[in-house]
C-alpha positions in Angstrom: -31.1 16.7 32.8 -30.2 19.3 34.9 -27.0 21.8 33.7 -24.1 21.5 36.2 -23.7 26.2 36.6 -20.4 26.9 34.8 -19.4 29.7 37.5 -20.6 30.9 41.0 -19.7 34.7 42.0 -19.4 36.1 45.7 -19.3 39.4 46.9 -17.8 40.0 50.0 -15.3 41.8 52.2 -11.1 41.5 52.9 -11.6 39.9 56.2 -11.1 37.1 57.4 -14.3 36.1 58.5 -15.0 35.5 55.1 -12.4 32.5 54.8 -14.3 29.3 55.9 -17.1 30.6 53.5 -14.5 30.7 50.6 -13.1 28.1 51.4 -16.4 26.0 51.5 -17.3 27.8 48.1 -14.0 26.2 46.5 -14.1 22.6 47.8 -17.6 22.1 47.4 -17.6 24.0 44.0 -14.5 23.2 42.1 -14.8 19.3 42.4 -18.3 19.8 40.4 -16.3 21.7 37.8 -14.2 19.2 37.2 -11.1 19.6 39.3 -9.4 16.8 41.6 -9.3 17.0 45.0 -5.3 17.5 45.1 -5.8 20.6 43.1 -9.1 21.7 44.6 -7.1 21.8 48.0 -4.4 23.9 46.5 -7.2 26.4 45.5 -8.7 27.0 48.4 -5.2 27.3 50.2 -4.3 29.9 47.6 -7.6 31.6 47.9 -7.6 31.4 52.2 -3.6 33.1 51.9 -5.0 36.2 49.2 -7.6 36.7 51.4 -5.7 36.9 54.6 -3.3 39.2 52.4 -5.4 41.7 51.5 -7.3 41.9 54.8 -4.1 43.3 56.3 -3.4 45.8 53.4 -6.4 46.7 52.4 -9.0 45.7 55.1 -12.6 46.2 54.7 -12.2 46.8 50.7 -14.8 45.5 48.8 -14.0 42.1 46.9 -15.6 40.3 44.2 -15.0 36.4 43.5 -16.0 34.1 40.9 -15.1 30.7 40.3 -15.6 29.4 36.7 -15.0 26.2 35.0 -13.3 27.0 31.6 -12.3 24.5 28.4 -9.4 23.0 29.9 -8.9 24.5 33.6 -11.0 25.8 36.5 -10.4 29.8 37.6 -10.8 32.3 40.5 -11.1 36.0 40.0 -10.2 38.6 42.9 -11.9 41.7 42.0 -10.9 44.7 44.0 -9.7 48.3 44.6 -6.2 48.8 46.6 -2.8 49.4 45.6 -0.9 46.6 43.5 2.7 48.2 45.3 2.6 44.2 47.7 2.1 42.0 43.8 5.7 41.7 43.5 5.9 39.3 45.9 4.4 37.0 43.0 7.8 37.3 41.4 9.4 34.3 40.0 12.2 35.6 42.0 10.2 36.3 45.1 11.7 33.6 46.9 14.8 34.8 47.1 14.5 38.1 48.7 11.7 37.4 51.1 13.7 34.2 52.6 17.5 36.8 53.2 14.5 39.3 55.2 12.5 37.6 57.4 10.5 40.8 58.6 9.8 41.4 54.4 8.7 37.4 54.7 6.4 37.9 57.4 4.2 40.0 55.1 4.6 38.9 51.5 4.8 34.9 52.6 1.2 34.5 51.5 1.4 35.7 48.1 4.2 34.2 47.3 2.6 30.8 48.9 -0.4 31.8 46.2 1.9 32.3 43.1 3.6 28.6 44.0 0.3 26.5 44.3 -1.5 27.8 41.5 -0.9 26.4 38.0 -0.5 29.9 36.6 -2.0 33.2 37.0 -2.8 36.5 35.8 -3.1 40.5 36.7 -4.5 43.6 34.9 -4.9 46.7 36.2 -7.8 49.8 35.5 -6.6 52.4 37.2 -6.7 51.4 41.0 -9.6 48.3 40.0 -7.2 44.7 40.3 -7.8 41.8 38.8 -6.0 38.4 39.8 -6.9 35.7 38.6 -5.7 31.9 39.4 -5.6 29.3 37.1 -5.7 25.0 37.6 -5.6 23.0 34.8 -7.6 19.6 34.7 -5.5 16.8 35.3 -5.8 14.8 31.8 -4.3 11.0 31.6 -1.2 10.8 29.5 -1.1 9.2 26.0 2.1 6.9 24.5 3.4 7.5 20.8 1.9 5.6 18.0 3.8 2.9 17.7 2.4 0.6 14.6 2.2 2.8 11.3 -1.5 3.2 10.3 -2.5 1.7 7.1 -1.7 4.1 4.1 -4.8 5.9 3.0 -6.4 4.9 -0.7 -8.4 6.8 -3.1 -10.3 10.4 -2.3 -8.9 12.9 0.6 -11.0 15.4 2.1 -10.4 17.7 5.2 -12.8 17.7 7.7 -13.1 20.6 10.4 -15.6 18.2 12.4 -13.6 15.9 14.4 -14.9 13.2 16.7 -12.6 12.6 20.2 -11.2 9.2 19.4 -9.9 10.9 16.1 -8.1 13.6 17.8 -6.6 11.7 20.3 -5.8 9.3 17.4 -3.7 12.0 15.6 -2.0 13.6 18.4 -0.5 10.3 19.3 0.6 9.9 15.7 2.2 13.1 15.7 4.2 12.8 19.0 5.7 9.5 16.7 6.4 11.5 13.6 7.7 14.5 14.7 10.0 16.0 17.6 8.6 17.9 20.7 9.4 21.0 19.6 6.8 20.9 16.9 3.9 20.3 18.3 2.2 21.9 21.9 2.4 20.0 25.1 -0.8 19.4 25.1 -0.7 17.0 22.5 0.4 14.4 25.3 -2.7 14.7 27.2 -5.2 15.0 24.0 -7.6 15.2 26.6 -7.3 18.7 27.5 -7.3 19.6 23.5 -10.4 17.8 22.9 -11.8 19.7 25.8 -10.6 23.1 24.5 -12.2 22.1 21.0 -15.5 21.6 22.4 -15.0 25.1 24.2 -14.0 26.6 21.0 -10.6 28.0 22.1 -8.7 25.4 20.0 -9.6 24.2 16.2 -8.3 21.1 14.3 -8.7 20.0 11.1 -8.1 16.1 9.6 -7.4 14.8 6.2 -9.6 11.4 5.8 -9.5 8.9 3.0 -12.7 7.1 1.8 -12.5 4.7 4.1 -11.5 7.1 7.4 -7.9 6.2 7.5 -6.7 9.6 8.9 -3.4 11.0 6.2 -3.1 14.3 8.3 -3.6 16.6 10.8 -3.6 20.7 11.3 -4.8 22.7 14.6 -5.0 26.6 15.6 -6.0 28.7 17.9 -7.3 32.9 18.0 -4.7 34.1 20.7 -6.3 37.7 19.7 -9.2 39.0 17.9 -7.2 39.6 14.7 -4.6 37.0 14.5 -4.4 33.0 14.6 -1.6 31.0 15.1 -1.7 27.4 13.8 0.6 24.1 14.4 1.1 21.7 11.5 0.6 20.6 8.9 0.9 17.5 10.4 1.2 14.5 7.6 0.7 10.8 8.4 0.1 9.5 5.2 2.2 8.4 1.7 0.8 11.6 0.1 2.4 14.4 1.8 1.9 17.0 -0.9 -1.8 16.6 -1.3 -2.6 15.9 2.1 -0.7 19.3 3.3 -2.6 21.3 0.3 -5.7 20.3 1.9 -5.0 20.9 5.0 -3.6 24.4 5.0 -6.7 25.0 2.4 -9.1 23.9 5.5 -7.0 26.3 7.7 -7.2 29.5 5.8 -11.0 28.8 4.8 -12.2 28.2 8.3 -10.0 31.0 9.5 -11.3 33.4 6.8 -15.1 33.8 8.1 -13.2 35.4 11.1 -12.2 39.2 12.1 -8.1 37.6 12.0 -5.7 39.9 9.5 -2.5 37.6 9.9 -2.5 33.9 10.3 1.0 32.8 11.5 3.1 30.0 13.2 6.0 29.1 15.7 5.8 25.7 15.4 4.9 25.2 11.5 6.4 21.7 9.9 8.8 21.4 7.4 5.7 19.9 5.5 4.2 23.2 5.0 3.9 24.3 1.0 6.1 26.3 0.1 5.2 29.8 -1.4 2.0 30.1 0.9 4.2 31.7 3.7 6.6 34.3 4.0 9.4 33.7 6.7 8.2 35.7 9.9 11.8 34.9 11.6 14.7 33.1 11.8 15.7 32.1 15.1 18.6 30.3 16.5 17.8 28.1 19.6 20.2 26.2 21.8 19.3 23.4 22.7 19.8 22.0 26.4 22.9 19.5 25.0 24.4 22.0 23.7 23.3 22.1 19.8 22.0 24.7 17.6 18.7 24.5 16.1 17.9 26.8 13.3 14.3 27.7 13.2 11.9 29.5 11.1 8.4 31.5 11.9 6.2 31.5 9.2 3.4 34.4 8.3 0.8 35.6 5.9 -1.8 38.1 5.2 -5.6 36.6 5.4 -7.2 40.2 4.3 -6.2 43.7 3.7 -4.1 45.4 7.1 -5.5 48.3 7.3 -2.8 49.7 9.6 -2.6 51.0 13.5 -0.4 52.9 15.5 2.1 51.6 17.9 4.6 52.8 20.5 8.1 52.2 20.6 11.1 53.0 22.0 13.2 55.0 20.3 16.1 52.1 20.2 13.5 50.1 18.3 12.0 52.1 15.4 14.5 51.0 12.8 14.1 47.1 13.8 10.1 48.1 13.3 10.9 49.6 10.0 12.9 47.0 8.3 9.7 44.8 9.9 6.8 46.4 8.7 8.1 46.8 5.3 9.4 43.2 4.8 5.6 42.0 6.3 3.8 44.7 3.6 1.9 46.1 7.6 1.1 49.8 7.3 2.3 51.1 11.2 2.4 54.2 12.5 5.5 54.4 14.9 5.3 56.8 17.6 8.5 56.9 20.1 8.3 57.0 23.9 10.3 56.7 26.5 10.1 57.1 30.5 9.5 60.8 31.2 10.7 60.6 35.1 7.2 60.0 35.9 5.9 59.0 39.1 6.0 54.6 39.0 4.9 52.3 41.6 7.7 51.0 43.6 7.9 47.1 42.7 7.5 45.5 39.3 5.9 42.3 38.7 7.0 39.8 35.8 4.9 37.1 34.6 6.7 33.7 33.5 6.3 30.7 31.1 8.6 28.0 31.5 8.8 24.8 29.5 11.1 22.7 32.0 11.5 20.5 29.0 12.8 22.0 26.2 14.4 24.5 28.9 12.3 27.7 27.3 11.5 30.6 29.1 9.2 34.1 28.3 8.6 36.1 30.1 6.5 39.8 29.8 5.6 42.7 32.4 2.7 42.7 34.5 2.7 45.4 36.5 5.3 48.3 36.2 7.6 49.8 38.4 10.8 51.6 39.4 13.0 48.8 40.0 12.0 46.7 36.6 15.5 46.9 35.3 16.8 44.9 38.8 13.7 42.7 38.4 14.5 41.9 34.6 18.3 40.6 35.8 17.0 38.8 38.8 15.4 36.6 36.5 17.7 36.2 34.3 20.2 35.2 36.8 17.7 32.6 38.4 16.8 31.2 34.6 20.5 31.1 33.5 21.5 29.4 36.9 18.5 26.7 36.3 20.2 26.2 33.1 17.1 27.2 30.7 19.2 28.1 27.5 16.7 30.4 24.7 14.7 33.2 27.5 12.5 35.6 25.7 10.5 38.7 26.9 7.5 40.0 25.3 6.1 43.5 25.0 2.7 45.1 23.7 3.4 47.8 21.4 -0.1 49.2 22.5 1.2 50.2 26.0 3.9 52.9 26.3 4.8 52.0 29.3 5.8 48.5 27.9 7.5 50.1 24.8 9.5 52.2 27.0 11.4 49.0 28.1 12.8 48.4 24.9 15.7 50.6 26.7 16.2 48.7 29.6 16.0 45.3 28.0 18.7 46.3 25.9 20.8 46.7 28.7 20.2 43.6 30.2 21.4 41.5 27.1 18.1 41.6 25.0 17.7 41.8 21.4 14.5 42.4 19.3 14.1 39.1 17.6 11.2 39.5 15.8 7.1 41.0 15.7 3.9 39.3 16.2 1.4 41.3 14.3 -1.7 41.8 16.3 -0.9 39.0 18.9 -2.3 41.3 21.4 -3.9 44.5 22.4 -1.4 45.6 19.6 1.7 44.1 18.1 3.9 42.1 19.9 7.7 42.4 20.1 9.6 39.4 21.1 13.1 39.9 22.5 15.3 37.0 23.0 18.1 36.8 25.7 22.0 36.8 24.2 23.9 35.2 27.0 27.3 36.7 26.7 29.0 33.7 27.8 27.3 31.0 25.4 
């Protein structure tokens, strides 16, 4: 049997010689990594338009590619040196100030074609060394609920961390019937792309099983950092609930406990989850896209001893980090920052999750720059006039550059709504968006 490579790497230069060899690269390549031709085609165009991009802003620059087949999703990463000042033109609001400027269009037009035809994407920067880095998801078949109720398991339950395919997708169509949308990821509804991540070992699940293999429950997580782990569930299909839920959040914490992860936590936790294992994390309040108020709590707990780390803040958020760390028991050392006047790149760039469905967006700072505070209300003008209801904005207490926004998203109508310890580089603050006219 011979092993299909999981990545091919080019090295080449910003010109445009280079395209039809890219673009050969990407339609002969991605297919064999899984991806359709609809999307494949939509790759190379995005790839062909970055290209052309940097050949007339930085032309001749050296440029590493690499296309690689991930769990769910297929990837290309731009490796080069230049200035990120032209990224803005991946704004979510791009669109808008390029099409009132036709000269600006003429020579942003291709990145903003690249931000629209990708599935998603993302930037870091070291020093003057870029990295962008576009993203395609696998296109997974759709499941329907569960309609029939499953027989009700008898005798023994155990959990089991092993899970064949047919049993996940099993479950996840058993949960889209039990509970509502907002409990459970998206990806549920193509259990596909979760059995794939499984087998790549960026998602986990755990099932309860009777004697027979009549399935009573289900729980899932993921490590979206080295030292935290954020689980959905418990999920409970069976008679039993309070034994079923027992064994599955015992499965959770023992699986997750061989790991380097200090806080195990959840955003989508059931109203099935015992009660005294978690302390309450947050307490939202959501609006809903007909107009309703959903109350809802995040749920946290310690898996082994925090040792404590530093984190920057601005100085409009130490007391919200106080009355935090102290409720959680997280030993922090706050140190306060704010702009200095300093020297910033010109344009900002804002990355953007959006869940059309249940009208959610978050959104969290790529790149810096001098006009982030315009940037920050151009999106939430566009999101407001689409009509998405609960808009959030995430920071990484690790960067003082992202702490110093705490300043400016106050003044466009955020409010610290709660910390996600070690979610990233650091802790993660999560503003949410108070629209003054709701």
């Amino acid at each position: 049997m011979i092993q299909t490579p999981s990545y091919v790497s080019l090295d080449l230069l910003a010109d445009i010689c280079w395209i039809p060899l890219v673009q050969g690269v990407l339609e002969t390549g991605a297919p064999i990594l899984g991806l359709d031709q609809g999307k494949t085609i939509r790759l190379a165009l995005a790839a062909e338009e970055f290209i052309l991009h940097l050949s007339r802003t930085s032309p001749g620059a050296r440029l590493n590619m690499t296309l690689t087949r991930e769990a769910s999703r297929v990837s290309v990463l731009f490796r080069f040196e230049s200035s990120s000042d032209d990224l803005w033109a991946m704004n979510l609001t791009a669109e808008g100030e390029i099409s009132r400027d036709l000269d600006l269009g003429m020579d942003h037009m291709g990145l903003l074609l690249v931000s629209r035809v990708v599935d998603s994407f993302s930037i870091t920067l070291n020093r003057r060394t870029v990295d962008i880095t576009l993203y395609q998801n696998i296109t997974y078949p759709e499941i329907e609920k569960a309609i029939d109720p499953d027989q009700s398991p008898e005798g023994t339950l155990s959990a089991h961390s092993f899970c064949e395919p047919a049993e996940i997708s099993h479950a996840c169509a058993r949960v889209m019937a039990c509970y509502p949308e907002t409990l459970y990821p998206e990806a549920f509804k193509t259990p596909g792309e979760i059995i794939d991540r499984i087998a790549g070992k960026e998602f986990f699940a755990g099932l309860v099983k009777d004697e027979a293999g009549t399935i009573a429950g289900m729980i899932c997580w993921e490590i979206p950092s080295r030292q935290t782990v954020e689980f959905y569930g418990p999920y409970l299909f069976s008679d039993n609930p309070k034994d079923t839920a027992r064994l599955l959040i015992d499965l959770l914490v023992t699986s997750v406990a061989r790991t380097p992860a200090i806080t195990l936590y959840s955003r989508m936790a059931t109203r099935d989850l015992p009660k005294g294992d978690f302390e309450p994390l947050a307490r939202l309040t959501l609006r809903q896209f007909n107009g309703k108020i959903e109350k809802k709590t995040l749920w946290f707990r310690h898996l082994k001893e925090d040792t404590g780390c530093s984190v920057w803040a601005h100085p409009n958020l130490a007391d919200f980090l106080k009355k935090t760390y102290k409720n959680l028991f997280l030993m922090r050392t706050i140190r306060e920052y704010k702009s200095q006047g300093e020297i910033r790149p010109h344009r900002s760039l804002l990355g953007t999750r959006l869940e059309a469905t249940r009208k959610e967006a978050t959104l969290w700072p790529m790149l810096d720059g001098a006009d982030i505070h315009e940037n920050i209300c151009r999106h939430i003008k566009l999101l407001t006039d689409e009509q998405y209801t609960n808009i959030f904005f995430t920071i990484d207490l690790s960067a003082g550059w992202q702490a110093a926004l705490g300043g400016i998203l106050i003044q466009t109508g955020f409010l610290p709504a709660y910390v996600l310890p070690y979610a990233g580089q650091s802790d993660k603050v999560i503003y949410q968006y108070v629209d003054p006219d709701a």
